[in-house]
NUTI-734856 format. One record per atom (N, C-alpha, C): residue in one letter; x, y, z. Coordinates in steps of 0.2 Angstrom, whole numbers, padded with zeros to 4 digits, always signed. Layout:
% NUTI-734856
aXYZ
...
This chain:
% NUTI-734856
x+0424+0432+0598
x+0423+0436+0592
x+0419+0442+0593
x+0423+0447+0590
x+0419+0452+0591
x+0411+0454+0587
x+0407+0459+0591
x+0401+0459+0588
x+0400+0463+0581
x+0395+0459+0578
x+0393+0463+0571
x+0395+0471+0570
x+0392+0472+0576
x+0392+0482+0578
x+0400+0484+0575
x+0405+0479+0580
x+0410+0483+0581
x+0417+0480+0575
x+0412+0478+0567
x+0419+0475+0563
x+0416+0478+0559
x+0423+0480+0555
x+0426+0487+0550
x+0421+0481+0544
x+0417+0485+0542
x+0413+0482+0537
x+0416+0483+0528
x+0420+0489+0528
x+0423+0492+0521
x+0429+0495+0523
x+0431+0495+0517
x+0441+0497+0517
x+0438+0506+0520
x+0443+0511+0524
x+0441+0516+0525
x+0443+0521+0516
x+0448+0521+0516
x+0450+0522+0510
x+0453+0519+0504
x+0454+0519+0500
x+0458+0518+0493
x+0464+0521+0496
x+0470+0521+0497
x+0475+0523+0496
x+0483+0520+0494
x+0485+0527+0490
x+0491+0525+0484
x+0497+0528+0489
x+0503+0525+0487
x+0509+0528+0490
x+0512+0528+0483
x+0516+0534+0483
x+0520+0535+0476
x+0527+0532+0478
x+0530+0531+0472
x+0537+0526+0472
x+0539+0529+0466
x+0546+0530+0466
x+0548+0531+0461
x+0544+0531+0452
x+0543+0523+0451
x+0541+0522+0446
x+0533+0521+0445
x+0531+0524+0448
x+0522+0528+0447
x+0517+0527+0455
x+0516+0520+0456
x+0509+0520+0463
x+0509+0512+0465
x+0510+0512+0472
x+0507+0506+0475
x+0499+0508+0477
x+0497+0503+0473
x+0491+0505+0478
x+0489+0502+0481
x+0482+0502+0487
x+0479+0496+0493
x+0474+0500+0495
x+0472+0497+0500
x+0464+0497+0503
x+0467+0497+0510
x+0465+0504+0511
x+0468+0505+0521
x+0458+0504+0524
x+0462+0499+0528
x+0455+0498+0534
x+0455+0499+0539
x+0452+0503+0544
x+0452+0505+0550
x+0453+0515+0549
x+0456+0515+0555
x+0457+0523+0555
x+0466+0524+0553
x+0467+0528+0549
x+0472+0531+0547
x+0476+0535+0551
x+0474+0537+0557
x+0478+0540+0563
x+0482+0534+0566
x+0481+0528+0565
x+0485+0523+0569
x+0491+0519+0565
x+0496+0520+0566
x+0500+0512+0563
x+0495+0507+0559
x+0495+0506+0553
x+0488+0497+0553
x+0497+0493+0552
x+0493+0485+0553
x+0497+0480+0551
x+0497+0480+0544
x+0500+0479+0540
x+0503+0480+0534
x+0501+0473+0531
x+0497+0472+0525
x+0493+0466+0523
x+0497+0463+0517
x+0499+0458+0514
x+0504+0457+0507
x+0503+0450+0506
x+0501+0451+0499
x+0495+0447+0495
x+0500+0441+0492
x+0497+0436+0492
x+0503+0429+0489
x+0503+0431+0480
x+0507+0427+0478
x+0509+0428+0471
x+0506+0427+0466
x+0504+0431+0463
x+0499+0435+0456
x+0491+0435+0461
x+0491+0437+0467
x+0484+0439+0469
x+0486+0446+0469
x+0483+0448+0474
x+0482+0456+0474
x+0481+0459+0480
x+0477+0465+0484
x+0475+0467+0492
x+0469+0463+0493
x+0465+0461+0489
x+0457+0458+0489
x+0457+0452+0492
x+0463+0448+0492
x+0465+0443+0497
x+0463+0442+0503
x+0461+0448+0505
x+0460+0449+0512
x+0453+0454+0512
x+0449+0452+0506
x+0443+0457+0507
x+0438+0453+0512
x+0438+0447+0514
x+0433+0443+0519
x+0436+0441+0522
x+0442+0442+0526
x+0445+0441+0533
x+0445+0449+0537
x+0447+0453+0534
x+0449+0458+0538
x+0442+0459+0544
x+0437+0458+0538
x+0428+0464+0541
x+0429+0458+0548
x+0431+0453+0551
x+0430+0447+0554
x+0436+0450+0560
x+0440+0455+0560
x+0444+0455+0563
x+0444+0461+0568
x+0446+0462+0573
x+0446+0467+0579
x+0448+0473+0575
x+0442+0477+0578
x+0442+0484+0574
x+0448+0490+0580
x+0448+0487+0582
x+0456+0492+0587
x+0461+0492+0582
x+0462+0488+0577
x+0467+0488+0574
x+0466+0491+0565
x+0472+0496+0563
x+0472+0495+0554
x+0474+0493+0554
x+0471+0492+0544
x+0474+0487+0540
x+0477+0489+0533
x+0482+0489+0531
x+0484+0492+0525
x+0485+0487+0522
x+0480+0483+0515
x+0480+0479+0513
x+0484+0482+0504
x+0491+0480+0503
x+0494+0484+0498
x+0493+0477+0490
x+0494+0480+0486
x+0494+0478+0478
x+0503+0478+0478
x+0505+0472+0478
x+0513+0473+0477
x+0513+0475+0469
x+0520+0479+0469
x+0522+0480+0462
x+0520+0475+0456
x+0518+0476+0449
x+0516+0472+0445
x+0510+0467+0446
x+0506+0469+0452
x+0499+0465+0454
x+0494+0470+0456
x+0487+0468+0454
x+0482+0472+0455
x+0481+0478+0451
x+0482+0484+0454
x+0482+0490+0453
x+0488+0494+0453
x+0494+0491+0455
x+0498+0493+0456
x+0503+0497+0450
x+0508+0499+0449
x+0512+0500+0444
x+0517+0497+0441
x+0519+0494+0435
x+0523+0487+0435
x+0530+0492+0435
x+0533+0487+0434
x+0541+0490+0433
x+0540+0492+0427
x+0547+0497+0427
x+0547+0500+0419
x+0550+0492+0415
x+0550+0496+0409
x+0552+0493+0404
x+0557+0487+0405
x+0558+0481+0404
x+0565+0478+0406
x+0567+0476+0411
x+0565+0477+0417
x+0566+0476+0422
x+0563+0470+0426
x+0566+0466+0428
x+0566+0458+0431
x+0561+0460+0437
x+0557+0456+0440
x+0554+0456+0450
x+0558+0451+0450
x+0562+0454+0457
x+0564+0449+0462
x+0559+0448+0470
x+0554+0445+0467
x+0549+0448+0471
x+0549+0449+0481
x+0554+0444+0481
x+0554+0445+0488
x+0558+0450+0490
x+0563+0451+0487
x+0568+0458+0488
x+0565+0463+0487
x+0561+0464+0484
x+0558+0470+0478
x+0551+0471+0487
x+0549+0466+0490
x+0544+0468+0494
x+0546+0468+0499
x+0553+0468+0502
x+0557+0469+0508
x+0559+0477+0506
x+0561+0478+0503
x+0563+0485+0500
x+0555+0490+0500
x+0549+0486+0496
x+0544+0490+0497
x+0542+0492+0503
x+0541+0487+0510
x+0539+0490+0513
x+0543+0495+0519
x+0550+0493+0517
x+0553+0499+0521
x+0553+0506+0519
x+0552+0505+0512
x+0551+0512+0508
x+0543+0514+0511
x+0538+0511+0513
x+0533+0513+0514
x+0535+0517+0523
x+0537+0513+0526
x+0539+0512+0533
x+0542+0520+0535
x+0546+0522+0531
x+0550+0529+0532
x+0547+0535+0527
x+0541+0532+0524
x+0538+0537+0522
x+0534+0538+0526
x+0531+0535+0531
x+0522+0536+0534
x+0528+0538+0543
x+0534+0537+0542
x+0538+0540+0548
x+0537+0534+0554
x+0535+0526+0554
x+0532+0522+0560
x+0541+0519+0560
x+0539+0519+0567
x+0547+0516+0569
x+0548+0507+0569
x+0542+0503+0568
x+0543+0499+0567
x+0535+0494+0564
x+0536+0489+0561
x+0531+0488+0558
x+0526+0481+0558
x+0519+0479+0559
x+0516+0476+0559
x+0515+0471+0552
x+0515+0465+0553
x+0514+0462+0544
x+0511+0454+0544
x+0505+0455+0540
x+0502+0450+0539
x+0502+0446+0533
x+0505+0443+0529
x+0504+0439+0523
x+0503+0432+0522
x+0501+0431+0517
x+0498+0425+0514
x+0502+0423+0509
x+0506+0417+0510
x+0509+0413+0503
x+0516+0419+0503
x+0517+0420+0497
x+0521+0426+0494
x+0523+0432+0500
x+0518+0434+0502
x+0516+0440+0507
x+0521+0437+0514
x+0519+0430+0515
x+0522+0428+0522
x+0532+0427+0521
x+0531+0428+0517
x+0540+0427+0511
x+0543+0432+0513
x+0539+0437+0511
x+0539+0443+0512
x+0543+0447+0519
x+0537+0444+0522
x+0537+0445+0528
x+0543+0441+0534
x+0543+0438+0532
x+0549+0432+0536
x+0556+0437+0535
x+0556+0439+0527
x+0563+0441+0527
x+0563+0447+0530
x+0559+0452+0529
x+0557+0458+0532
x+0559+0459+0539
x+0557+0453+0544
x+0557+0453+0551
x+0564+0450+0553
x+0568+0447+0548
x+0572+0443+0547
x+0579+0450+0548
x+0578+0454+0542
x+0584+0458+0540
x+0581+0466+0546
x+0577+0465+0547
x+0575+0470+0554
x+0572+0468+0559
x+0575+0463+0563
x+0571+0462+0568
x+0571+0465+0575
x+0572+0471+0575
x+0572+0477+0581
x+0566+0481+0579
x+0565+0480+0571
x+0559+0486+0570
x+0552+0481+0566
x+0554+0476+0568
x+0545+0471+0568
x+0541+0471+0574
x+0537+0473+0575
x+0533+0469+0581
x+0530+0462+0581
x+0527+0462+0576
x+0522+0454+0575
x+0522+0453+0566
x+0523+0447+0566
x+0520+0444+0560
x+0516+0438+0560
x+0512+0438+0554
x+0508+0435+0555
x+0507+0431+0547
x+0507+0423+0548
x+0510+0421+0539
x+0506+0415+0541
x+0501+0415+0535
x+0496+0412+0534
x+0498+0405+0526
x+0499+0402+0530
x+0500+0394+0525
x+0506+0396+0521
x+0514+0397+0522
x+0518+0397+0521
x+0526+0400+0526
x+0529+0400+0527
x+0536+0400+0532
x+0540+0404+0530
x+0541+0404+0524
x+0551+0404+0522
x+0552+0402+0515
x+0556+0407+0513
x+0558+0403+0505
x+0562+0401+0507
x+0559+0393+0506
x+0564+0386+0507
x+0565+0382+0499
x+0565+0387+0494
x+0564+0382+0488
x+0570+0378+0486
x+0577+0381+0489
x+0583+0377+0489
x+0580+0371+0494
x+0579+0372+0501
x+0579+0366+0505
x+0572+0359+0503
x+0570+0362+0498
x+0564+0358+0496
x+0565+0352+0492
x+0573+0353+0488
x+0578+0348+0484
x+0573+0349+0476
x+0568+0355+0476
x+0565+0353+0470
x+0568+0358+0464
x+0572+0362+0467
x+0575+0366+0462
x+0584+0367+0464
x+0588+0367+0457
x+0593+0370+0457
x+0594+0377+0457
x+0598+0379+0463
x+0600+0388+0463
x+0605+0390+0459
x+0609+0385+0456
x+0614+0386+0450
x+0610+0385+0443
x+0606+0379+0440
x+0606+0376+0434
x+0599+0380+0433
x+0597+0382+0436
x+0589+0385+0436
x+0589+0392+0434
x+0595+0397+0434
x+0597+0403+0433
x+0593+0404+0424
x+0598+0400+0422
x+0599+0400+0414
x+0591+0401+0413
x+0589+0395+0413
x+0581+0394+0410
x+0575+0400+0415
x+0576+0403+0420
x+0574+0406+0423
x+0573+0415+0419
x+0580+0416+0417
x+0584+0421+0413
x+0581+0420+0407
x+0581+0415+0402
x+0576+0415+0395
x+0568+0416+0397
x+0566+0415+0401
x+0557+0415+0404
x+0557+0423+0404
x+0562+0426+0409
x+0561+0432+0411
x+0561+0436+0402
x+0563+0435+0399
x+0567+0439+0393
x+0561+0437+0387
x+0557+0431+0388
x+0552+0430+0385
x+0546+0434+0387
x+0544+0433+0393
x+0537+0437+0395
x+0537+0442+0395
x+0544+0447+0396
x+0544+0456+0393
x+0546+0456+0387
x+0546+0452+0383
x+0545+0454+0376
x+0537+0452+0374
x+0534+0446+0375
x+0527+0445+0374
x+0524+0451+0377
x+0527+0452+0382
x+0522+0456+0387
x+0515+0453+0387
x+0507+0455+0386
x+0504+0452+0387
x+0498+0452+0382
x+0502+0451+0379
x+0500+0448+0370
x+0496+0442+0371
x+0500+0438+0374
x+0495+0432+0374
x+0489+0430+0379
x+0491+0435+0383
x+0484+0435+0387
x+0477+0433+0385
x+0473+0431+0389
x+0468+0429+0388
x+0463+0438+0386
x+0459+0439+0382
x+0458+0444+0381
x+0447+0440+0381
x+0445+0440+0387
x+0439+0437+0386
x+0433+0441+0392
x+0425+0439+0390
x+0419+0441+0393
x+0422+0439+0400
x+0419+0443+0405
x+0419+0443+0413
x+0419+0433+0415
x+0414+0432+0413
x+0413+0424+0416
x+0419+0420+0414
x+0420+0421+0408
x+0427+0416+0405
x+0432+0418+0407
x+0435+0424+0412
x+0441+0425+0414
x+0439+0425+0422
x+0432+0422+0426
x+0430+0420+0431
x+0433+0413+0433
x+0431+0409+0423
x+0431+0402+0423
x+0439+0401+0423
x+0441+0406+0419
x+0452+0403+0419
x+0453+0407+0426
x+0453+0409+0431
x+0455+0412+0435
x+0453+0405+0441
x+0446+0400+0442
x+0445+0396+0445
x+0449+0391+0442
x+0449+0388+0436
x+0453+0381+0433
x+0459+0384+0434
x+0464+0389+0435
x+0469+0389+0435
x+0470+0388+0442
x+0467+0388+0449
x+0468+0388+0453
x+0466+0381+0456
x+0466+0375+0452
x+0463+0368+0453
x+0456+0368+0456
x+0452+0372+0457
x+0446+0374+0457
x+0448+0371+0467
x+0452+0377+0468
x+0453+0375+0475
x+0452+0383+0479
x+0451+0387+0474
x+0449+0395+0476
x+0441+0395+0474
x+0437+0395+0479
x+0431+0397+0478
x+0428+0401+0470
x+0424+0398+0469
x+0422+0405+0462
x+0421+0412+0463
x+0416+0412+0470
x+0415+0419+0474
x+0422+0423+0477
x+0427+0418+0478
x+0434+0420+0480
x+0438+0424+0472
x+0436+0421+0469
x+0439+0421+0462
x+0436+0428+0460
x+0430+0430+0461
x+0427+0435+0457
x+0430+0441+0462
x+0433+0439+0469
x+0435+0446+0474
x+0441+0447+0471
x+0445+0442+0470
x+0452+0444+0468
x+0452+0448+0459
x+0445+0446+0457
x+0447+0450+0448
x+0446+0455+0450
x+0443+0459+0456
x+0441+0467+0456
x+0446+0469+0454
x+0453+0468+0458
x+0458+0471+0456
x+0463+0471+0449
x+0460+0460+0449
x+0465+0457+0446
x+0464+0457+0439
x+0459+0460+0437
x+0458+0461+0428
x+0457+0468+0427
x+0458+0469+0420
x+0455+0476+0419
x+0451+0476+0412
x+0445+0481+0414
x+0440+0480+0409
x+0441+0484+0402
x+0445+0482+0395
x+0445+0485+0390
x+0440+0491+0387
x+0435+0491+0390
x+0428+0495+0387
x+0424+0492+0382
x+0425+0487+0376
x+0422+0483+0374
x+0417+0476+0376
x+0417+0476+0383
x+0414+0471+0386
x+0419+0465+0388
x+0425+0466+0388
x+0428+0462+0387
x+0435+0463+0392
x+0437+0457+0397
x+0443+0460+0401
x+0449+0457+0399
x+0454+0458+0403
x+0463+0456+0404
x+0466+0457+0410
x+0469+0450+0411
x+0473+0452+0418
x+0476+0456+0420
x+0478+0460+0425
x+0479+0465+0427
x+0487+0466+0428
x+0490+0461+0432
x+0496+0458+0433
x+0502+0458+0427
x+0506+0460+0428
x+0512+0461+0424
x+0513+0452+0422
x+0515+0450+0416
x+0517+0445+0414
x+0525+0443+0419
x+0529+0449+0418
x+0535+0448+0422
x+0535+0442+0429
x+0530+0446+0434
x+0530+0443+0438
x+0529+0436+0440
x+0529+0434+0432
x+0528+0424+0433
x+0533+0422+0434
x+0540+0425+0434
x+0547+0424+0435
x+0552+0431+0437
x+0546+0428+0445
x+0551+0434+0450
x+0555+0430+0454
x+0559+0427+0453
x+0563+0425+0458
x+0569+0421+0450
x+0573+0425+0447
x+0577+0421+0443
x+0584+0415+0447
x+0586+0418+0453
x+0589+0412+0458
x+0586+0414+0465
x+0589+0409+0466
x+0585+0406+0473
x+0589+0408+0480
x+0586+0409+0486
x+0591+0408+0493
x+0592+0403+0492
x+0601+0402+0496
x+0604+0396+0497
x+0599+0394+0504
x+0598+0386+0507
x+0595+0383+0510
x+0598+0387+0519
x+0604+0387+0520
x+0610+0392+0524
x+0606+0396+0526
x+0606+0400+0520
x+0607+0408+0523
x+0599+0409+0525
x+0593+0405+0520
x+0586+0407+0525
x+0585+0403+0533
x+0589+0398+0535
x+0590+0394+0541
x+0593+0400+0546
x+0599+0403+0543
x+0601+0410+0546
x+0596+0415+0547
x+0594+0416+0542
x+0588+0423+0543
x+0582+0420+0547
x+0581+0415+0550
x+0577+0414+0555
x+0578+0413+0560
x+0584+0412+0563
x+0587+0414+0569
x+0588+0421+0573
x+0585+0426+0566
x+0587+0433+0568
x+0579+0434+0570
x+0575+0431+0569
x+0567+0435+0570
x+0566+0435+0578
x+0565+0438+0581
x+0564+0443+0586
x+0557+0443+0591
x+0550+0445+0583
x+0545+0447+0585
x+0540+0442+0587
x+0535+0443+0589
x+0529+0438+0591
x+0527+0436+0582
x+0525+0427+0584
x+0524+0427+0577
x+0520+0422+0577
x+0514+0420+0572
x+0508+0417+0571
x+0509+0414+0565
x+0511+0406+0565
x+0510+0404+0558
x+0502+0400+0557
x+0499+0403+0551
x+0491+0398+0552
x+0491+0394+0546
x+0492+0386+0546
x+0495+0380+0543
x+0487+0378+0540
x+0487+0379+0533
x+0480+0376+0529
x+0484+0367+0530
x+0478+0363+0531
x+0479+0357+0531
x+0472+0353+0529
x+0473+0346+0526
x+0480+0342+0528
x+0488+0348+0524
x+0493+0344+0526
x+0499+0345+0524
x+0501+0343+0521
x+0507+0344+0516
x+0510+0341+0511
x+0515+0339+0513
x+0513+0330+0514
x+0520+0328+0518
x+0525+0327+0513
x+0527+0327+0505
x+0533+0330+0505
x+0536+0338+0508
x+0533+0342+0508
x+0535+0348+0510
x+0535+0348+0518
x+0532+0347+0521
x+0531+0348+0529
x+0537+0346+0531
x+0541+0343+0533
x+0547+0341+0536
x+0552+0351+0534
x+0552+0351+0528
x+0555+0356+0528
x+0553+0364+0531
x+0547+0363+0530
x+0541+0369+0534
x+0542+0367+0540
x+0541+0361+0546
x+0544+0362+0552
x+0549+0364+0554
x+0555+0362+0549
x+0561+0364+0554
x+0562+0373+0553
x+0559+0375+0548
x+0560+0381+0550
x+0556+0385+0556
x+0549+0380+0556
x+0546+0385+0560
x+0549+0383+0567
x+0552+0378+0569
x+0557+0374+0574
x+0563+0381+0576
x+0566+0384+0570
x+0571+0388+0568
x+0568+0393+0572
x+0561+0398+0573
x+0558+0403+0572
x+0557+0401+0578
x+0553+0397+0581
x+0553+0396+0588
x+0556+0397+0595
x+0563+0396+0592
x+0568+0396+0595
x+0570+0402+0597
x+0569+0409+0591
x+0569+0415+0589
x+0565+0420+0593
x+0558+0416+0591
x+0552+0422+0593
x+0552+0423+0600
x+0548+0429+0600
x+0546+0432+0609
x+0542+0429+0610
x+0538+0428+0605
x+0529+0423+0606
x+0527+0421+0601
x+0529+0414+0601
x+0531+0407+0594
x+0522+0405+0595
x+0519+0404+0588
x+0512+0402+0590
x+0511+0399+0583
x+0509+0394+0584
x+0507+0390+0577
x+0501+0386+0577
x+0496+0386+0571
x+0489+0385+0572
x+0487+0381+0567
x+0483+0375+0566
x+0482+0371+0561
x+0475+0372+0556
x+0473+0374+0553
x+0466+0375+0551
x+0464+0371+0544
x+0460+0367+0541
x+0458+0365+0538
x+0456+0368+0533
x+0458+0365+0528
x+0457+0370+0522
x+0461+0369+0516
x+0462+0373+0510
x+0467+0375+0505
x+0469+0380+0505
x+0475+0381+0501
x+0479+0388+0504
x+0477+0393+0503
x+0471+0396+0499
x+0466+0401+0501
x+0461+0398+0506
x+0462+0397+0512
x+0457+0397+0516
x+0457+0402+0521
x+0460+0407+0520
x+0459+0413+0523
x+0452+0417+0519
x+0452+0417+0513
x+0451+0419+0509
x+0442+0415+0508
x+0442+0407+0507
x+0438+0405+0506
x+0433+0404+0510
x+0436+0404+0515
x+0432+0403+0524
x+0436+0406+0529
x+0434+0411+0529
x+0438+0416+0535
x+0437+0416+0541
x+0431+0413+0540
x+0428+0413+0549
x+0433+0406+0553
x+0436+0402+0548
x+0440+0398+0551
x+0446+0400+0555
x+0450+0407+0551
x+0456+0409+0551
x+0456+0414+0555
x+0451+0418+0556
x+0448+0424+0561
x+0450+0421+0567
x+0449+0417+0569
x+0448+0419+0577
x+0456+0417+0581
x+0460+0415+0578
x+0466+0413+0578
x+0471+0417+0579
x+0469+0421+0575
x+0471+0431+0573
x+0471+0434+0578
x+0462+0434+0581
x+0459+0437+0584
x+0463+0437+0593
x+0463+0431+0593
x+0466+0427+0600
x+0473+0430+0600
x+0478+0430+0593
x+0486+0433+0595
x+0487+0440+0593
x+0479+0443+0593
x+0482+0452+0592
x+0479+0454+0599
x+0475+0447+0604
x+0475+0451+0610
x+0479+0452+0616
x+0480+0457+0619
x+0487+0458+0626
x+0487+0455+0627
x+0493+0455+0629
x+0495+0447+0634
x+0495+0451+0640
x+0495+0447+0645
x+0493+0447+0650
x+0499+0452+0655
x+0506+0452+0651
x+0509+0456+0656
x+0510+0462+0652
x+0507+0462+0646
x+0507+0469+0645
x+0499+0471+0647
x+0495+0470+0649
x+0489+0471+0651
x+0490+0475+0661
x+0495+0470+0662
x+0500+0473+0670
x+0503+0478+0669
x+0506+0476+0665
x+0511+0483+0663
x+0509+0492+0663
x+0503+0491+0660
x+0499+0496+0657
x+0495+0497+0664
x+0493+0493+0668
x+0489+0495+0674
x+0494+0497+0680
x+0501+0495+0678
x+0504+0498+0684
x+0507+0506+0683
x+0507+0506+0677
x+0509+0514+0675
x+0503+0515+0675
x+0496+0515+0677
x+0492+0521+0679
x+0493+0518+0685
């Protein structure tokens, strides 16, 4: 583990990337002259996902911890417009990737963020180097058997068409503690309260009355109107390429597990350097307990031994 001295204690900047439709925003950690790994937040969290892992992690590296579209601080879609959220975040981060000019990119997600990421390394696997997907694989929601990719369209398409016309009417509109307390019971009280209070920084916003509201586009409760075929994500893992770390919160959910193996079965067979790690916990236990999930991190962001050669024989 690295010493106290030498870990990024605060994000260095606030920084916004503009997009067409107004600002991503995030929290860059480290120095801004380097490539950072690219950080992306599971579904209706935010950048602050990763406000007590990063400071735990080797200061050689940045971190660009992003607010996807319609989370955080970010800027929702316009008017009418549906999140496909895993497309819409394959798309973002290549739009980021040719704005900041890097030829290829670094990614660590959690939940949603590792979705993300999968597809990302999947449809570019020349221009990933490492990812890194913390308690989640693959949208596997077809292969899970627990949703229709055909019958599900319909009622997905009413939701969507509901919550942009509600928009967020019905939000909870309440004092700091009471949207502390729906923000812990919404999460089976499996997210820490101190966990709960990092993610409102970005995840509410304060009316001026004394009084907040979620921050997040109501839309985004129905981003994904249909689903990958079970095929085609089996396919997209055959393509990944790069060095990959998956960190498995457990116990496990043995209905789900059998289908999370074979993917990561799929990926291994793929990767340059396959590496899977089990930690104890809930699916924020990055978040909840970092210092479990740190050092994991720590161990596959350090050289490997023939690039360590590599670099001493070219001096």
């Amino acid at each position: 583990m690295e010493q106290e001295s030498e870990r990024l204690k605060e994000p260095t900047t606030d920084t916004m990337v503009v997009v067409p439709w107004g600002l991503v925003c995030g929290k860059w950690w480290g120095s801004k002259k380097q490539r950072p790994i690219i950080c992306i937040h599971g579904w209706q969290d935010n950048a602050g996902t990763f406000d007590t892992l990063i400071p735990l992690l080797p200061n050689n590296f940045s971190y660009f911890c992003i607010d996807l579209p319609g989370h955080g601080r970010s800027t929702h879609f316009p008017e009418g417009m549906p999140y496909y959220l895993i497309w819409d975040g394959v798309i973002l981060l290549r739009r980021i990737m040719k704005q900041y000019g890097w030829s290829s990119m670094s990614i660590m997600g959690h939940s949603l963020g590792a979705l993300i990421g999968f597809m990302f390394a999947s449809v570019f696997p020349d221009e990933t180097d490492l990812l890194i997907a913390l308690d989640a694989v693959a949208p596997t929601f077809d292969l899970r058997g627990k949703y229709s990719s055909i019958s599900d369209v319909a009622r997905n398409i009413d939701r969507f068409l509901y919550y942009n016309d509600v928009k967020s009417s019905k939000d909870p509109v309440e004092k700091y503690e009471t949207m502390i307390d729906i923000t812990y019971q919404g999460h089976n009280n499996k997210l820490s309260r101190k966990s709960c209070e990092i993610l409102m920084i970005r995840g509410m916003t304060s009316r001026g009355d004394g009084t907040y509201s979620f921050s997040r586009d109501n839309r985004v409760k129905v981003g994904w109107i249909s689903y990958l075929s079970g095929d085609y994500v089996k396919r997209c893992g055959q393509k990944i390429k790069c060095r990959y770390l998956n960190v498995k919160a457990t116990p496990v959910d043995e209905e789900n597990w059998p289908v999370y193996k074979e993917m990561l079965d799929i990926i291994e067979t793929s990767s340059s350097d396959f590496n899977l790690v089990f930690v104890n916990g809930p699916h924020h236990v990055h978040l909840n307990e970092p210092e479990k999930v740190a050092p994991c991190i720590i161990e596959f962001l350090k050289p490997k031994e023939s690039e360590v050669n590599s670099t001493d024989t070219s001096n």
